[in-house]
Structure formats: structure tokens, C-alpha cells
ZANUVO-653013 format. One record per residue: residue number from 0; x, y, z of N, C-alpha, C in turn; residue in one letter. Coordinates in pm, whole numbers, plus 50000, padded with zeros to 5 digits. Atoms other than C-alpha are relative to their C-alpha. Example, Ala and Ser with C-alpha at 12.3 -4.5 7.8 and 13.67 -1.06 7.14 Angstrom:
// ZANUVO-653013
 seq    nu    nv    nw   cau   cav   caw    cu    cv    cw type
   0 50089 49881 50000 51230 49550 50780 50090 50120 50000    A
   1 49918 49881 49994 51367 49894 50714 49923 50109 50073    S
END
This chain:
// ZANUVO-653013
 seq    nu    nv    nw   cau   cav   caw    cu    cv    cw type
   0 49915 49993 50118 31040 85374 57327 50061 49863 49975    X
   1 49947 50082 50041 31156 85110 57154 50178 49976 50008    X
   2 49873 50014 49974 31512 84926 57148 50048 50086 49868    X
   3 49953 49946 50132 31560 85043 56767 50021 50131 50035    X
   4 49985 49847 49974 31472 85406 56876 50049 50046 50107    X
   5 49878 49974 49948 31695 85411 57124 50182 50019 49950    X
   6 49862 49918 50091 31980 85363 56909 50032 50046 49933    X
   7 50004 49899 50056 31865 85577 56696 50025 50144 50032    X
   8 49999 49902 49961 31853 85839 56908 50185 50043 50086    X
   9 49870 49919 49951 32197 85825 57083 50104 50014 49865    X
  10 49889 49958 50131 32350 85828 56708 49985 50095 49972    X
  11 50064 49843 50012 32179 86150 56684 50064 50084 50077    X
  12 49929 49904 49926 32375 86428 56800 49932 50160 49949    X
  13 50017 49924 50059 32244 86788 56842 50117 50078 49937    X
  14 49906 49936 50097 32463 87105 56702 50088 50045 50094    X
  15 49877 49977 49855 32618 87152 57106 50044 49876 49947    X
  16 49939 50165 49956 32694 86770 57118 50089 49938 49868    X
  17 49931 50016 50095 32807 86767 56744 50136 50095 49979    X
  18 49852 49888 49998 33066 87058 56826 50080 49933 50061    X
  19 49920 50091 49920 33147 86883 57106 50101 49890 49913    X
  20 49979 50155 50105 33202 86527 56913 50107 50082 49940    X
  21 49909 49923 50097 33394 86766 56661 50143 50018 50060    X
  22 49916 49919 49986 33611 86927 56894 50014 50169 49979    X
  23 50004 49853 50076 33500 87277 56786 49883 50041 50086    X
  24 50075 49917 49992 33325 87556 56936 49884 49998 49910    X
  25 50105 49984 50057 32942 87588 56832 49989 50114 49879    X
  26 49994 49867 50095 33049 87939 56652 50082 49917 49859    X
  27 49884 50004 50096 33319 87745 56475 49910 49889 49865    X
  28 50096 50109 50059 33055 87437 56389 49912 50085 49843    X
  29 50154 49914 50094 32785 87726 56231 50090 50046 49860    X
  30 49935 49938 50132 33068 87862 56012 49998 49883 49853    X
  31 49982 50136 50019 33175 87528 55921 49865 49932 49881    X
  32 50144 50042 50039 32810 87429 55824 49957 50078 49876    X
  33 49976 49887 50086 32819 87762 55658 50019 50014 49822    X
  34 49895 50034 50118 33097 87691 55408 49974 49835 49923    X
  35 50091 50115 50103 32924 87331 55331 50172 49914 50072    X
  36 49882 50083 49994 33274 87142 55547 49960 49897 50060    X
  37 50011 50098 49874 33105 86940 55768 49859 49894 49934    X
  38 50130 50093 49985 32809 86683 55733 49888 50063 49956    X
  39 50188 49925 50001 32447 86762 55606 49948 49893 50143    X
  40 50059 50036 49865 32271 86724 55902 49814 49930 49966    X
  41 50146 50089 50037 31913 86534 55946 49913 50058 50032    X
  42 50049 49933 49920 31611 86739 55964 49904 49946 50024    X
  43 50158 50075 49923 31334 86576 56225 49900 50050 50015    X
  44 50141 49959 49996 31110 86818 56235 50021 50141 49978    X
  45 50000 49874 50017 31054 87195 56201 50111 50069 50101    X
  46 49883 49957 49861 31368 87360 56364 50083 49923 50041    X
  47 49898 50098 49916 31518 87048 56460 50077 49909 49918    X
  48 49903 50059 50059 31836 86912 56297 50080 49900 50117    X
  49 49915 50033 49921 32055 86657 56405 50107 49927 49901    X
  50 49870 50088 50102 32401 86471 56268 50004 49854 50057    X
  51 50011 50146 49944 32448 86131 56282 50171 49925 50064    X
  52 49951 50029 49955 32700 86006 56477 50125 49929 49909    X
  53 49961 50050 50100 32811 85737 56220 50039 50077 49855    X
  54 49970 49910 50146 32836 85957 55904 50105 50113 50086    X
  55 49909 49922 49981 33056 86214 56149 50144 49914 50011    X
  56 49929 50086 50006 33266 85962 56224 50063 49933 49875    X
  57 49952 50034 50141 33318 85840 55840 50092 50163 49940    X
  58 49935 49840 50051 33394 86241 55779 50145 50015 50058    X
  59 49832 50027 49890 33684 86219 56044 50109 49932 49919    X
  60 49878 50077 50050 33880 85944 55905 49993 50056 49877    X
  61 49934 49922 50166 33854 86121 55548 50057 50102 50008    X
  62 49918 49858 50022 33967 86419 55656 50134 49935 50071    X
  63 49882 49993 49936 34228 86278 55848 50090 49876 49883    X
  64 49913 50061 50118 34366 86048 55506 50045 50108 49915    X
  65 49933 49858 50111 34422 86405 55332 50107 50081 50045    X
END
């Protein structure tokens, strides 16, 4: 693997590791996702989503200026 796709990949968070990151339960994440509050997520392949690290991080500080 390359250096690029390495840091591609740890900006990639799945939908445990993005709850985590969050602070929120996986149940609380799906609702969340649900209702359209959180991030569109990235989809890599059939089944497989992930969030980006950077764009959750931009979501944070906006919610936390309101």
C-alpha cells in the first residue's frame, strides 16, 4: 500500500469507529444517519460505507458555533 493510501485509510472511519469519534452509541449514530444529522458517509464498495474523519471534524465545530 502506498503512503497516500495509508492516509487515506486512517481518515476513513467505519460506523463503530465513527460512533466512537462521535461520542454516541452505534444505535444512536443509525438514528442520527436516519434523520439526515450527521455526515453523508462515503460508499467504497457494495455494503461498505465509511465517514471521513476530516468532514466529521468540520461537522463538530459547526455544531458546536450554534
Amino acid at each position: 500500500m502506498t503512503q497516500t493510501k495509508d492516509k487515506i485509510n486512517q481518515r476513513l472511519y467505519n460506523k463503530a469507529e465513527t460512533a466512537k469519534y462521535l461520542g454516541l452509541s452505534v444505535p444512536t449514530l443509525n438514528k442520527l444517519i436516519k434523520e439526515d444529522k450527521v455526515p453523508q458517509a462515503i460508499k467504497i464498495s457494495e455494503g461498505r460505507w465509511a465517514w471521513d474523519s476530516l468532514a466529521l471534524s468540520k461537522w463538530i465545530d459547526e455544531q458546536q458555533k450554534t
